[in-house]
N, C-alpha and C positions, 0 to 999 in steps of 0.2 A: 677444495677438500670436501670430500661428500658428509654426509648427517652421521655416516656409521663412522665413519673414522674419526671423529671428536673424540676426545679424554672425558672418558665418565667425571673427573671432577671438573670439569668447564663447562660452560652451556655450548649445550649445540646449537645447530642451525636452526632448526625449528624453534629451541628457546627463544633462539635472539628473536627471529622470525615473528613468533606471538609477543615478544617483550615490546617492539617497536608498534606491533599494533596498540599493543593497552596504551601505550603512551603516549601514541598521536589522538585518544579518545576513543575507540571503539573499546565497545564490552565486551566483544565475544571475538575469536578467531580460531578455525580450525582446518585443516587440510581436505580436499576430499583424489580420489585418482580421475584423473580424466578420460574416462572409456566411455565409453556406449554400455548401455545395459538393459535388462528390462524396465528401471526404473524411469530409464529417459525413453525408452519405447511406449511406452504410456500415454505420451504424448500425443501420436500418432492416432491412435484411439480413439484420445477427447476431438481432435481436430473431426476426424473421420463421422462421428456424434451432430456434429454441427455446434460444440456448447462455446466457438471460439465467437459466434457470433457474428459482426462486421468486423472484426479484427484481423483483416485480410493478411496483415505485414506478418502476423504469426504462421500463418500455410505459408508465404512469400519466400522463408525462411528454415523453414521446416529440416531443411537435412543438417543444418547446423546447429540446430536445437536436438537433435537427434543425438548426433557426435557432433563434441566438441575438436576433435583433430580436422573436420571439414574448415571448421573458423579458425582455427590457430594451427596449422601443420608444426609436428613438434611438439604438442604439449602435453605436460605429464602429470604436473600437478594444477588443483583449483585451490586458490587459496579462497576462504570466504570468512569476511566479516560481518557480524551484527551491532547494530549502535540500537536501544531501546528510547522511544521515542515517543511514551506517553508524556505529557505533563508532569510535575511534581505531586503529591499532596497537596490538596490544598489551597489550590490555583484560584485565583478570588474569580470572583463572579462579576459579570458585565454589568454595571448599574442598571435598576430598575429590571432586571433579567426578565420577572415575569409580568412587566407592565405588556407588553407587547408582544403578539406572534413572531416566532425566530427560528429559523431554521436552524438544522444543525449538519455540520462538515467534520469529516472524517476526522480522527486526531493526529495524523501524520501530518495534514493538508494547510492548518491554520498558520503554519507560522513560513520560517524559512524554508524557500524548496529543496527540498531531502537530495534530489540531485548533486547540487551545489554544496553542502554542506559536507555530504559523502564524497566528491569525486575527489576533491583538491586532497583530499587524507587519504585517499586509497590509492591516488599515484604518489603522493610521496611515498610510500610503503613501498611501493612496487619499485621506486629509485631506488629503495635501500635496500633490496633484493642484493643488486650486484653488489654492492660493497659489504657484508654479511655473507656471501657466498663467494666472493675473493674473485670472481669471474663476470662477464654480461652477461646478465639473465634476460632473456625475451617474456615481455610481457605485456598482458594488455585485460586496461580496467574496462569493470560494466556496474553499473548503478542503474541497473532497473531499464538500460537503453540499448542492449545487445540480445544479440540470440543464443542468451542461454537461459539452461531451466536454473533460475535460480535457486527454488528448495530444494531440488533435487539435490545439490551437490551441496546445501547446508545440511541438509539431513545426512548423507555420507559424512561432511566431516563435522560430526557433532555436534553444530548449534541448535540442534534441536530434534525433535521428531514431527513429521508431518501428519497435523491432527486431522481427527474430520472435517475439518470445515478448508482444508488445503493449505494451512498456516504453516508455517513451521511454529514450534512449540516447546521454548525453553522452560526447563523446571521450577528455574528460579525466577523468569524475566517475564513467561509466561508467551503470546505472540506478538507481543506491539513491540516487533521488531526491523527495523530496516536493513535490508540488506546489499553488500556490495561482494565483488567476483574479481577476481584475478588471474587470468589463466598464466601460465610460465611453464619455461621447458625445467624448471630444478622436478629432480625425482625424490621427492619427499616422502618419510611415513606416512601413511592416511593417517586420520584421527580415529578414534575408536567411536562407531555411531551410536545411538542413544536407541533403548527399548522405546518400542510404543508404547502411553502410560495413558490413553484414553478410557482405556477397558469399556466399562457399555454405559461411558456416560454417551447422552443424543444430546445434550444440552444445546449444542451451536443447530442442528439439524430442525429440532423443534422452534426453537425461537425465531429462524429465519421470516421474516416479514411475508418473503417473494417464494417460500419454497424450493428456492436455488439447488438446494440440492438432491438430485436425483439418486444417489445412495452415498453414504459413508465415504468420502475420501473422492469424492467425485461433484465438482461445480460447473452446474450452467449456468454460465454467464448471461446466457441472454437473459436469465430469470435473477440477476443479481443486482442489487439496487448500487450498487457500487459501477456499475457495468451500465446500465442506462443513464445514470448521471453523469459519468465522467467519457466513456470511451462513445457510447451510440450517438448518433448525428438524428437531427431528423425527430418525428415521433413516438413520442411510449407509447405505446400499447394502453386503450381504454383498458382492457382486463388490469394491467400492470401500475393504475397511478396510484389506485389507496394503499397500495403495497408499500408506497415508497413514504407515506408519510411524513414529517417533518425534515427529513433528509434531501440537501440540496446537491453536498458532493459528499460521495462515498457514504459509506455508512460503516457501523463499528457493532451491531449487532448480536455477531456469529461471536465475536471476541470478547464481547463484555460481559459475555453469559458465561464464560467457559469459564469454568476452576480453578484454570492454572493460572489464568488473568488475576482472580482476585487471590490467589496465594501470592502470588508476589512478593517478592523483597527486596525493594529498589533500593532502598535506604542504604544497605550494601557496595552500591555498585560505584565505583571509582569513576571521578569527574574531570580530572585534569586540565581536559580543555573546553572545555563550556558546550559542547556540540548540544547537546542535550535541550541548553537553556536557546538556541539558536531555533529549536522547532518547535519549541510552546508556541501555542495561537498567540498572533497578533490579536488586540482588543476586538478591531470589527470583524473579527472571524471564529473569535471566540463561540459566541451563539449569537449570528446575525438578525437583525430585525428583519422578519419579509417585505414591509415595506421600503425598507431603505434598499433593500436589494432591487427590489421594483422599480426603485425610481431610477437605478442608473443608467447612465448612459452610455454608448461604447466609450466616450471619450475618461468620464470616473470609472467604468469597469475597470479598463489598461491600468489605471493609477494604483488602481484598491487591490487587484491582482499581481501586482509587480513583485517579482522576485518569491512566488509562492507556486505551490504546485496547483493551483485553485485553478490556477490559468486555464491547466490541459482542457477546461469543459470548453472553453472559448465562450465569447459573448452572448452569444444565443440561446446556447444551450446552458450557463447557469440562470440565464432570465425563464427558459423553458421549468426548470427544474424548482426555482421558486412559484411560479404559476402553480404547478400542481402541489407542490408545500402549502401554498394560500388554502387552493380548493380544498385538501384535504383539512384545515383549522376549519374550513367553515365560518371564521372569525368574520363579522358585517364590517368591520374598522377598515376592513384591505381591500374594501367593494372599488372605492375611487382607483385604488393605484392597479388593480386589476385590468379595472375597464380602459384604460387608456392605453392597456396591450390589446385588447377587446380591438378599439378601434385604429390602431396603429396600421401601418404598412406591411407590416411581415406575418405573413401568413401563416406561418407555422406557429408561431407566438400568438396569433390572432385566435387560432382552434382551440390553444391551451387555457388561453384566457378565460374562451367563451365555455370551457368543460368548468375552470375552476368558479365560474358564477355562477353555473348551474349550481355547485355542491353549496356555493354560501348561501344563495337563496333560498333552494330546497330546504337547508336549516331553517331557514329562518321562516319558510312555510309552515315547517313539522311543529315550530314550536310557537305559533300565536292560537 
């Protein structure tokens, strides 16, 4: 039975449709249509720019990021959910937090990986597609692992608007938000999409550490400290290390300036099934010591990263990524755990080392 033919006094399709999402634990769910547009032509653009970076899999892919009927033939609606996945209030602090230089990790990243947390809840959704719609719905989930533009089609269907800094941007929730996709053949309402409500704040533009963005509504990644920690292999850029700061994976920046972030009103938001408490930072990811991250090995790296999205930097490159966290503290206490990548076998870790003693020593010249 289609959405329009329901009895105004019963819930329709799309009710039930959102009623099942809130109650598997997402916050947000909305429709969006599955076409091609200028909004997903955009794309095309930033690739052509060069701002994709090494992120080869995204050109690899490119026509089905474009349109979605290339990936899905048949499909009509995008279902899309948000779960908000800051911390609570209040979230105690790592003992001794400021005895010691610590890096700091993305707040999606600390705890369980947002993958896992999201996919199992967003197929079951997708199962109860058919029984909710009396028929087999074709569908197929994405958490942040397929080719699609995922703002793109939160921003159509409602969760948000896409701010300057490429978030999406709930009112109430603000953008520390994750997100998951559902393509299906049901031909659903769209959601009604939301105004842009930036107006002329720069707040995320200006604060950017790396200058990432080259206008409003447009990110280089190459120039994005979230994007040299997590996704680039290989070397940063001497211009690129003080930029990154104390940051080891991702950074939260562009977000924690922005307005809508601190209006906020989580305290609001219905909890059901704990997903929420599932991505609070694990303790040692909370605000990691630099040296305890120095000293591991690949074999406690696998241990300390299990089951977290910390992982994606792989071994090297979050031992790379503390290196230059070290140099930039400047801190004399991380001279030993430094140099022992100084003199280590791995090369690429060996130059980062050797940049981050330069920056401790050089301190510790300027100031006798």
């Amino acid at each position: 039975m289609s959405d329009q033919a329901q009895s105004h006094s019963s819930p329709t399709l799309t009710d039930r449709i959102e009623s099942l999402a809130l109650a598997l634990g997402f916050d947000r769910v909305g429709r969006a249509a599955a076409s091609s547009g200028p909004d997903t032509a955009r794309f095309a653009d930033w690739l052509h720019r060069g701002y994709a970076g090494e992120m080869e899999y995204l050109e690899r892919r490119s026509a089905e990021r474009l349109d979605p009927s290339v990936l899905m033939p048949g499909v009509r609606t995008i279902l899309v959910v948000g779960l908000f996945y800051e911390p609570r209030e209040g979230s105690p602090e790592p003992d001794n937090a400021n005895s010691r230089p610590r890096g700091r990790v993305a707040a999606y990243a600390g705890g369980e990986d947002y993958h896992t947390v999201l996919i199992d809840r967003l197929r079951t959704l997708a199962e109860g597609l058919s029984a909710l719609a009396g028929r087999r719905v074709a569908a197929r989930c994405y958490v942040d692992t397929g080719p699609v533009q995922e703002r793109v089609f939160a921003a159509r269907a409602g969760i948000g608007w896409v701010g300057k800094n490429t978030l999406v941007i709930d009112p109430d929730l603000g953008s520390k938000m994750l997100l998951g996709v559902i393509l299906t053949d049901l031909d659903l309402e769209p959601s009604v999409p939301l105004n842009d409500h930036c107006g002329t704040c720069r707040a995320c533009l200006d604060a950017c550490p790396s200058e990432a963005f080259p206008e409003p509504y447009v990110l280089d990644a190459t120039r994005c400290i979230a994007y040299t920690t997590i996704e680039k292999r290989g070397e940063i850029p001497l211009e690129q290390r003080s930029d990154q700061g104390d940051w080891v994976f991702g950074c939260d920046v562009c977000q924690d300036v922005c307005p809508w972030n601190r209006k906020r009103r989580v305290g609001d938001l219905p909890d059901p099934l704990v997903l929420r408490e599932r991505l609070g930072p694990r303790p040692e990811w909370a605000a990691p010591a630099l040296a305890e991250l120095l000293a591991l090995d690949e074999e406690t790296w696998s241990e300390r990263v299990r089951g977290t999205a910390v992982k994606r930097a792989r071994y090297q490159g979050l031992i790379r990524n503390a290196l230059v966290a070290a140099g930039n503290s400047r801190d004399p206490s991380l001279r030993s755990a430094v140099v022992r990548h100084a003199r280590g076998s791995d090369s690429l870790l060996a130059e980062h080392a050797r940049w981050a003693l330069g920056q401790i020593e050089g301190a510790q010249g300027s100031s006798n």
